[in-house]
C-alpha positions as CSV (number, residue, x, y, z in Angstrom):
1,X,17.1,-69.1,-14.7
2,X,20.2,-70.5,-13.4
3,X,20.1,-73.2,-15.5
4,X,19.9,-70.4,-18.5
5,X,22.8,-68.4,-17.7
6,X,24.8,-72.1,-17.1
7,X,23.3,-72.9,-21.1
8,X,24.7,-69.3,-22.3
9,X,28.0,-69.2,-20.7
10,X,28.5,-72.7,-22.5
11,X,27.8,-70.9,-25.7
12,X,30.1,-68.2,-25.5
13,X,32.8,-70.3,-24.3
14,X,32.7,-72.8,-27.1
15,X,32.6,-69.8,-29.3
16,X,36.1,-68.6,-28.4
17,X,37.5,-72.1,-27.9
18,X,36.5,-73.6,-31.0
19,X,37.3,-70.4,-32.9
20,X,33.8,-69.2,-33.8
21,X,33.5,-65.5,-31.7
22,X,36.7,-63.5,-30.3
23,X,36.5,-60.3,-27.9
24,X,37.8,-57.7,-30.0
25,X,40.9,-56.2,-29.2
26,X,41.4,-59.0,-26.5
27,X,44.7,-58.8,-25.6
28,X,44.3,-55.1,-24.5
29,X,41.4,-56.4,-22.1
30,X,39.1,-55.8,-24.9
31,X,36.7,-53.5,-26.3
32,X,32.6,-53.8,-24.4
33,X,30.3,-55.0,-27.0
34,X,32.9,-55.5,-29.7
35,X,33.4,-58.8,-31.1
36,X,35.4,-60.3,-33.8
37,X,34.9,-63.7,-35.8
38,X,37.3,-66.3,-36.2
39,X,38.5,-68.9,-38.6
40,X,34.9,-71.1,-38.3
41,X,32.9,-68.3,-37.4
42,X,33.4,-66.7,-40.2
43,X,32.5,-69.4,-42.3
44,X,29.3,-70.0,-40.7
45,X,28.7,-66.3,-41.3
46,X,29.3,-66.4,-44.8
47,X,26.9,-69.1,-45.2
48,X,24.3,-67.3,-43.3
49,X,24.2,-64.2,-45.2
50,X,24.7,-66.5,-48.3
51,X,21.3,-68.5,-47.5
52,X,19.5,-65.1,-46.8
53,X,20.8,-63.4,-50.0
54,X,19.7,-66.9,-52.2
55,X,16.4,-66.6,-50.8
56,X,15.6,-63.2,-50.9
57,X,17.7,-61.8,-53.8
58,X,18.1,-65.0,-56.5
59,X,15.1,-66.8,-55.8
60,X,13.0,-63.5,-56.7
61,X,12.6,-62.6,-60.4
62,X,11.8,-58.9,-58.5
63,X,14.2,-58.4,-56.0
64,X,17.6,-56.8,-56.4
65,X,20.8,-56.3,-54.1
66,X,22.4,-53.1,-53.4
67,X,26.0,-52.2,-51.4
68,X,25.4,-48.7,-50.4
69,X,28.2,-46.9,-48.2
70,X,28.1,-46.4,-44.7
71,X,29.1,-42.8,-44.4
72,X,26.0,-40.8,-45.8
73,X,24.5,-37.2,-46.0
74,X,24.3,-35.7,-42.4
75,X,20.5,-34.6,-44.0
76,X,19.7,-38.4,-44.0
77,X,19.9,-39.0,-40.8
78,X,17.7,-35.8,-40.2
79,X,14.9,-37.0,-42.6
80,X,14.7,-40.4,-41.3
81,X,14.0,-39.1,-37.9
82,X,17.4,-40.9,-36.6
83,X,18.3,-37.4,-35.5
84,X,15.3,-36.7,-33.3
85,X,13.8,-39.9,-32.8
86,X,16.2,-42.2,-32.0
87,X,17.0,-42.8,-28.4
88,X,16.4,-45.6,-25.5
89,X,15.2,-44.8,-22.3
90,X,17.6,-45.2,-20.0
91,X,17.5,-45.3,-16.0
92,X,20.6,-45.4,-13.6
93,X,20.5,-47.4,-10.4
94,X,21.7,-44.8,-7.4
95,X,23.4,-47.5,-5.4
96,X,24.6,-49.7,-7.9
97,X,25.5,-46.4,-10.3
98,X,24.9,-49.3,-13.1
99,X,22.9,-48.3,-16.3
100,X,19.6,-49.7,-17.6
101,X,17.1,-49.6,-20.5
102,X,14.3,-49.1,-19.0
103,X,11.9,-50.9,-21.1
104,X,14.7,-54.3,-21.5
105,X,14.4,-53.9,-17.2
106,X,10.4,-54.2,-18.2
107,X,10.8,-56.8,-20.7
108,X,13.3,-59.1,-18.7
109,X,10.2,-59.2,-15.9
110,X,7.5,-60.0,-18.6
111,X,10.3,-62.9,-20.0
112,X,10.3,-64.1,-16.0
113,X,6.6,-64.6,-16.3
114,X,6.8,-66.2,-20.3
115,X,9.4,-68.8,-17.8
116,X,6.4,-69.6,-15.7
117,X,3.7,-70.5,-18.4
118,X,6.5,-72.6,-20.0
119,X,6.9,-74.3,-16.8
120,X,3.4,-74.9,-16.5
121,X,3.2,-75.8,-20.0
122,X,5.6,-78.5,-19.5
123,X,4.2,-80.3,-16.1
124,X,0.8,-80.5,-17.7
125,X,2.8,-82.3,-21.1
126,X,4.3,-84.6,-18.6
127,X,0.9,-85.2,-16.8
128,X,-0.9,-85.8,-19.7
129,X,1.3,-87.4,-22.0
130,X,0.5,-87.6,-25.7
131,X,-3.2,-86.4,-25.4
132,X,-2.2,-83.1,-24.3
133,X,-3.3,-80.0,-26.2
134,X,-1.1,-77.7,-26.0
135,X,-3.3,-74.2,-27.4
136,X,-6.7,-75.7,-25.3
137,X,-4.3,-75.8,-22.0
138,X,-3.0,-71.8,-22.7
139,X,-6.5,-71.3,-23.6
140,X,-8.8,-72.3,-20.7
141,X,-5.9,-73.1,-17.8
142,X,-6.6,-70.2,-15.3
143,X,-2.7,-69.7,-13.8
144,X,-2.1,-69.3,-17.5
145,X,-4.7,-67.4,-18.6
146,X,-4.3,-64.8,-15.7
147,X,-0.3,-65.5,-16.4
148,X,-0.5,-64.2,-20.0
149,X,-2.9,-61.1,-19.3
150,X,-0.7,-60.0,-16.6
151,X,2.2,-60.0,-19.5
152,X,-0.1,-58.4,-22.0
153,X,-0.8,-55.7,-19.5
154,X,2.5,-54.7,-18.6
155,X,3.4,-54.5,-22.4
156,X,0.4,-52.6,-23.4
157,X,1.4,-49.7,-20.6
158,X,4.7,-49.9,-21.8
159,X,4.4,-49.6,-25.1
160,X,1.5,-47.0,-24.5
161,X,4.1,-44.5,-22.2
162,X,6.8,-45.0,-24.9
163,X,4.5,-44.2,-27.9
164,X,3.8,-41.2,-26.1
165,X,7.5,-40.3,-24.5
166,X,5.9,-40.7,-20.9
167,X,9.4,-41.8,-19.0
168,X,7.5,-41.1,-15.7
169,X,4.8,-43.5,-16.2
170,X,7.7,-45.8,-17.1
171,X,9.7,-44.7,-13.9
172,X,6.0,-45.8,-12.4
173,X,5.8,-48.6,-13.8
174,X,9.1,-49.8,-13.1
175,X,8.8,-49.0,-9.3
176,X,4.9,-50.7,-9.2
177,X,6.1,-53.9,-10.6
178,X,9.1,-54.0,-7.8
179,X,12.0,-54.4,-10.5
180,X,15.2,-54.2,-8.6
181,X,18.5,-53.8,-10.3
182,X,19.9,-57.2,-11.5
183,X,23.7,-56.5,-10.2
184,X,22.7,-55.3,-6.5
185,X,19.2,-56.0,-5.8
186,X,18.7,-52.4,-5.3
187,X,14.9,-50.1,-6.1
188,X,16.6,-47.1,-5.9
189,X,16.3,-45.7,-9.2
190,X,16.6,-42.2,-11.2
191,X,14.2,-40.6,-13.7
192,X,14.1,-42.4,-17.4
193,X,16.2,-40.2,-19.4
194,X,16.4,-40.9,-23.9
195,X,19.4,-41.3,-25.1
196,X,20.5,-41.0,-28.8
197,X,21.9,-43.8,-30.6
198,X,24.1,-42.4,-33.1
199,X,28.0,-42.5,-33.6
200,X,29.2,-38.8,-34.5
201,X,32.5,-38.7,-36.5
202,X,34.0,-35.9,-39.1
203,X,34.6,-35.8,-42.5
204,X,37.7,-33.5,-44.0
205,X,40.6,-33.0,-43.7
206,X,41.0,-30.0,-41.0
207,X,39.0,-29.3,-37.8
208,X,37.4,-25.8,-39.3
209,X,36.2,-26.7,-42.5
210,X,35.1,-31.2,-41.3
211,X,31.9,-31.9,-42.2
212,X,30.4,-33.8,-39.2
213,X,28.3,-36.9,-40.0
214,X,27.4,-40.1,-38.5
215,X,28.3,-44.0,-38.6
216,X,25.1,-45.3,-39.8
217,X,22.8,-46.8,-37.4
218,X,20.4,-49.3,-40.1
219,X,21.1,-50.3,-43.7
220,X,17.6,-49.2,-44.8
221,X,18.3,-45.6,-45.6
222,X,21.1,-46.2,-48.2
223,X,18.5,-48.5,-49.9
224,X,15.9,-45.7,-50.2
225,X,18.3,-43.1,-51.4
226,X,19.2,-44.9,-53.9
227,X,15.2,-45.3,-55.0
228,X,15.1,-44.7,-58.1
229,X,18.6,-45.1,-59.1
230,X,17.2,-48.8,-58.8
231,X,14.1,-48.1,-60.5
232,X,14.9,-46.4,-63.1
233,X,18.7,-48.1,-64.4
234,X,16.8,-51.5,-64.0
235,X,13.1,-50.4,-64.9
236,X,11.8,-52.3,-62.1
237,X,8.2,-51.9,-61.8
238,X,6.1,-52.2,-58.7
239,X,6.0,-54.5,-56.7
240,X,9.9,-54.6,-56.6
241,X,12.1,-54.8,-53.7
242,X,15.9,-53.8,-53.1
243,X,17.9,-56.0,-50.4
244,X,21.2,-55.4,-48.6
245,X,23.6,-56.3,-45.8
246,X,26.0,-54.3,-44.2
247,X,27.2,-53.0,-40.8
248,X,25.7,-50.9,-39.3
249,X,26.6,-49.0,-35.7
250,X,24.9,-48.3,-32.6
251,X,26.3,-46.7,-29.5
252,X,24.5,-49.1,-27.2
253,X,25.0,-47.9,-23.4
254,X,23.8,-51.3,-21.6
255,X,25.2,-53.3,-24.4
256,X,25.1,-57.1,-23.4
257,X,24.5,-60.5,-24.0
258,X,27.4,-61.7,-25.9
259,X,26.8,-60.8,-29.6
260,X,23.6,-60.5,-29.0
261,X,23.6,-56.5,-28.7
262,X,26.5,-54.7,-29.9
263,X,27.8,-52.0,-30.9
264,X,29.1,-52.7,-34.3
265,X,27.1,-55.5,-36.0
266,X,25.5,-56.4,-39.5
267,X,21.9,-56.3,-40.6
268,X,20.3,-58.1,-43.5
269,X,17.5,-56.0,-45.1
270,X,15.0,-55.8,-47.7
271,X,13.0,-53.1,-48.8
272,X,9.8,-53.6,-50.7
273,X,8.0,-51.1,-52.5
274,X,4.5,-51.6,-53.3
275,X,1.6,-49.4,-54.2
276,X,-0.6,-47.7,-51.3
277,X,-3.3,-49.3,-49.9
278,X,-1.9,-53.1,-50.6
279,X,0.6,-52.8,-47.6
280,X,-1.5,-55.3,-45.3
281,X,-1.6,-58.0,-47.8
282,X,2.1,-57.9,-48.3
283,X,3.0,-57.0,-44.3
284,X,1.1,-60.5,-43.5
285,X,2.4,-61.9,-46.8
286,X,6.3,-61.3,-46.0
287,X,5.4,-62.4,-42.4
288,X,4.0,-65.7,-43.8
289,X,7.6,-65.8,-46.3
290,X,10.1,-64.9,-43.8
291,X,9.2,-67.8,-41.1
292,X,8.8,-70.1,-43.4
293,X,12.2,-69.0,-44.3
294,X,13.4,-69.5,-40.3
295,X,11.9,-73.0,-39.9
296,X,13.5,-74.1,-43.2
297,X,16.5,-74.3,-41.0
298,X,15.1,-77.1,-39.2
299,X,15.4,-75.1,-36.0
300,X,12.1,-76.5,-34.4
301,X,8.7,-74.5,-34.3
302,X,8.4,-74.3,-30.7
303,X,11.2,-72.2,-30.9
304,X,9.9,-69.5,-32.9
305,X,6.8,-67.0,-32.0
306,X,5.6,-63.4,-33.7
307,X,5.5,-60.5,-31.3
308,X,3.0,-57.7,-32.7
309,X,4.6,-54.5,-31.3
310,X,2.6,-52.3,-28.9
311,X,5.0,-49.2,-29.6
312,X,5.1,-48.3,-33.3
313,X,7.7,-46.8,-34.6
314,X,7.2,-43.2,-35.8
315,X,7.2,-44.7,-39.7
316,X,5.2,-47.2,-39.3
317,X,1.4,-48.0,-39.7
318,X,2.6,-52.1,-38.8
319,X,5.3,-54.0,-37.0
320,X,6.1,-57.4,-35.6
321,X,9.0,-59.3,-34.6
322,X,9.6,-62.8,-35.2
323,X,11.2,-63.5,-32.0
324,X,13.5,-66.7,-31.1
325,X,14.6,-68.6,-28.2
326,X,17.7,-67.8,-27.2
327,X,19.6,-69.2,-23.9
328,X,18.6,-66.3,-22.4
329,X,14.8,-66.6,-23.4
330,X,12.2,-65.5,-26.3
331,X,13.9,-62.2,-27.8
332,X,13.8,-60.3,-31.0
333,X,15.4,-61.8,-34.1
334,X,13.6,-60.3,-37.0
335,X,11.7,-57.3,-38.0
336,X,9.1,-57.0,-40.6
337,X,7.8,-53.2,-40.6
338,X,5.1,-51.7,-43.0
339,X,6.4,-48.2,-42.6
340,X,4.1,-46.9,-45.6
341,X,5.4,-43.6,-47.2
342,X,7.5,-42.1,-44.5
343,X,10.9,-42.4,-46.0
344,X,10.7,-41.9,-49.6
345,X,8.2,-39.0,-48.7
346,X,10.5,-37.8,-45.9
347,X,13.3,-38.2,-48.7
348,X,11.5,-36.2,-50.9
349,X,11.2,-32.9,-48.5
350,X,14.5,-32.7,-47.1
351,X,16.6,-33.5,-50.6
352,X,14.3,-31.2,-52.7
353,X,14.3,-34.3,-55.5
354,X,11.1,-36.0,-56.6
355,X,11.2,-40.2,-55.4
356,X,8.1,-41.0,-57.3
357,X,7.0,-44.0,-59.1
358,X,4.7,-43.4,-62.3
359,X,2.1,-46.3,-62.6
360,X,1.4,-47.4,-66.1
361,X,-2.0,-48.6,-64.8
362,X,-3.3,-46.3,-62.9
363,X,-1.9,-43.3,-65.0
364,X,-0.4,-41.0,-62.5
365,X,2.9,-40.7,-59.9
366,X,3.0,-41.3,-56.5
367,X,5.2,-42.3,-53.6
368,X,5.6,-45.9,-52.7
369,X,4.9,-47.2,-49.5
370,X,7.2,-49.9,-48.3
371,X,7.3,-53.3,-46.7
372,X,10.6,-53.8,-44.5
373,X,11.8,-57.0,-43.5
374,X,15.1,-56.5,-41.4
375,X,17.1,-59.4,-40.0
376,X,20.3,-59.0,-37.7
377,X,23.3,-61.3,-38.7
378,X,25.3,-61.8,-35.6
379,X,22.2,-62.2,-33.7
380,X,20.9,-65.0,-36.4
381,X,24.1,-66.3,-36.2
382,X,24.0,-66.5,-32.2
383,X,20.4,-68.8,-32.6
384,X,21.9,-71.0,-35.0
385,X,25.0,-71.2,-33.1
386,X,23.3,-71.6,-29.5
387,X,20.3,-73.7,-30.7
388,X,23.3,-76.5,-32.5
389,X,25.0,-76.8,-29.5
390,X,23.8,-80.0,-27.6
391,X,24.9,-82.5,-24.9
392,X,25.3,-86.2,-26.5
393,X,25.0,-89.0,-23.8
394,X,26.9,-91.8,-24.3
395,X,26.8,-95.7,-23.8
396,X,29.3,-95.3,-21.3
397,X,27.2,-92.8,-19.1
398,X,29.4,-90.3,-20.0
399,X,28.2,-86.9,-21.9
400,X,30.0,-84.7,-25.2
401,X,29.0,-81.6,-26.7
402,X,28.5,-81.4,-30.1
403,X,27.7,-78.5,-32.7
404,X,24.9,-80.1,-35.2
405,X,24.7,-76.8,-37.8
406,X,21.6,-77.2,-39.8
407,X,22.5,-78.9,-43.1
408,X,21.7,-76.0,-45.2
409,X,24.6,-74.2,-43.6
C-alpha cells in the first residue's frame, strides 16, 4: 500500500510539473476537488475525447453526436429520479469529525483483500515460472478461493442494504468488518446518512421571480430529451444511438484522489436505443465493443477487469463497470448500463409529450429501451496518464522517468 500511495503521489506531481493538471484557483490555496489542465494536458485531453468520438461517432454509419446545454428543465431532474434518488451514504467519524462514503470505506477493505490475491498471484508466477496458469491457480488455490468469496460476500451485503436503503445494516457491516477511519485509526462512527448530489443554482434576473434549477449531474438526460428531435430531423431508425461529452457536476463531499473524483468533470456518453426485448444482446454486445476499445490503447489486459454491479440502479435491468488499475488499485472507469425504458418513459409522464418510436416492421409505437455506455474523461485521462508514467534504468545504474503515451494519442 505504501508503495501505492509513493506510485500516486509521483503521478500528481509530474502532472503539475510537466504542465498536464493544475489545482484550480491555486494561488488562493485552491479550490478541493477542482482541477484545471494545462498546456499538455490539455492536449492529451483533446486527443482522448477525439479517439472516443472517432470510434463511437464516425466509425458508426448509426450513431450521431449531440451538444446539449447544461442548465436544463428543473422537471428533468425530477423525472430522472436525480431529485429523489440520487444520494451517497455518508458516515462521519466522531473523533476524527472526518466524512466518509460509506460504501467507498466498504470497497477500499474489499480492494485490501483484491491486494492479497494479487500478491499470492504473483509468488506462485515467480515459483512456477512459465508453466503457471494463472485462472487454474484463482480457481482451485484455497487462500484464494476462500480470498475471493470473502470479497464476494462483503459486496453482495452491500450492494443488497443499498438496493434496499438499509444504512443500518451498512452501519453493521461497517462496524463487523473492523473498518477504522483512514486519517485517525478511529471505530467510532455515526449512523449512515444519504446525501443528494446536485448543485442548486437560480435562473433570472431577481430573487422573487428566479427559477431555481440545477448544474447537471450526467450528460445522459440532455441526450434523451432531445429523443426525437434526433430521430425525427435525421430519420434515424432503430437501432440508432446519440453520443456526447460534456461536463457535468457533482457536489462530491469526500471528494479525492486527485482527478480521480471531482467535482466538476467531463463524461463521454452514448445512448443507444433499441427495441424491447433485444437489450441483452446489445448490453453484452457494447461490453464486448467498448473493451476492445480500452485495450486498443495498448494499455495491457491484466490491467483491465468487468465488475457486474450488485446494486442496480433504479433504471436499470443491467450494469457493469469496466474497471482499471489505477495507482491506487482496480476502480471504476466505465459504465455500460441497460436501463430499459425508464427515461424515455419517465420523460414521457412528467413532460406530457409522446417519446415514441413507430416500427415499420412490427407496425405499431412504442418506447425504446436503451443501452448506455458512459465513460468519464478526466478519470480516462488519469489511467492513460498514470499507467505511461515509468521508471527507465539506465546503463549507468541510474533511473529516469519517462511518459510513453500510447501511440494512438
Amino acid at each position: 500500500m505504501a508503495k501505492q500511495e509513493d506510485d500516486f503521489k509521483r503521478v500528481i506531481s509530474h502532472a503539475k510539473e510537466y504542465g498536464y493538471v493544475f489545482q484550480s484557483s491555486e494561488i488562493y490555496d485552491g479550490l478541493s476537488a477542482v482541477y484545471d489542465y494545462g498546456q499538455n494536458g490539455v492536449e492529451l485531453k483533446k486527443n482522448i475525447r477525439d479517439y472516443w468520438w472517432k470510434a463511437m461517432v464516425q466509425l458508426n454509419d448509426n450513431i450521431v453526436g449531440l451538444d446539449a446545454a447544461i442548465f436544463m428543465h428543473p422537471l428533468t431532474w425530477k423525472a430522472s429520479g436525480h431529485i429523489d434518488a440520487f444520494n451517497d451514504p455518508l458516515i462521519d467519524n466522531k473523533d476524527s469529525k472526518k466524512r466518509y462514503r460509506a460504501d467507498v470505506l466498504v470497497e477500499d477493505y474489499v480492494a485490501k483483500i483484491d491486494a492479497k490475491i494479487e500478491k499470492e498471484v504473483k509468488k506462485a508466477e515467480k515459483r512456477f515460472g512459465e508453466s503457471f496458469d494463472k485462472d487454474q491457480f484463482l480457481k482451485t488455490n484455497q487462500r484464494v478461493v476462500d480470498y475471493q468469496e470473502q470479497v464476494k460476500t462483503i459486496l453482495s451485503r452491500l450492494g443488497r442494504s443499498l438496493q434496499n436503503e438499509d444504512l443500518a445494516d451498512v452501519k453493521a457491516l461497517i462496524e463487523e468488518l473492523d473498518i477504522a477511519c483512514p486519517m485517525s485509526g478511529s471505530k467510532n462512527w455515526t449512523d449512515v446518512k444519504q446525501f443528494n448530489l446536485m448543485f442548486g443554482t437560480k435562473l433570472g434576473a431577481n430573487a422573487e421571480s428566479a427559477m431555481d434549477l440545477f448544474l447537471r449531474p450526467e450528460t445522459a438526460q440532455g441526450i434523451f430529451v432531445n429523443f426525437l428531435n434526433v430521430q425525427k430531423s435525421g430519420r434515424m431508425k432503430l437501432p440508432f444511438g446519440i453520443a456526447q461529452t460534456g461536463k457535468a457536476f457533482r457536489n462530491e463531499i469526500v471528494a479525492r484522489q486527485f482527478i480521480f473524483r471531482m467535482r466538476e468533470f467531463e463524461q463521454m456518453e452514448m445512448q443507444f436505443f433499441i427495441q424491447p426485448g433485444t437489450q441483452k444482446e446489445w448490453y453484452e454486445t457494447w461490453k464486448e465493443k467498448r473493451m476492445k476499445w480500452h485495450l486498443s490503447l495498448g494499455m495491457g489486459q491484466d490491467n483491465y477487469r468487468f465488475h457486474d454491479h450488485e446494486k442496480l440502479a433504479h433504471y436499470a435491468d443491467a450494469a457493469s463497470d469496466i474497471e482499471f488499475r489505477f495507482p491506487f488499485g482496480f476502480k471504476e472507469l466505465e459504465g455500460i448500463h441497460s436501463r430499459t425504458d425508464f427515461d424515455l418513459g419517465s420523460h414521457e409522464k412528467f413532460s406530457g409529450k409522446k417519446l415514441q418510436y413507430f416500427d415499420h416492421e412490427v407496425n405499431k409505437n412504442y418506447v425504446p429501451y436503451v443501452l448506455e455506455t458512459s465513460i468519464g474523461l478526466d478519470r480516462m485521462f488519469l489511467a492513460v496518464f498514470s499507467n505511461s508514467l515509468q521508471e527507465e534504468e539506465l546503463e549507468n545504474n541510474t533511473t529516469r522517468t519517462v511518459l510513453k503515451l500510447p501511440a494512438v494519442l
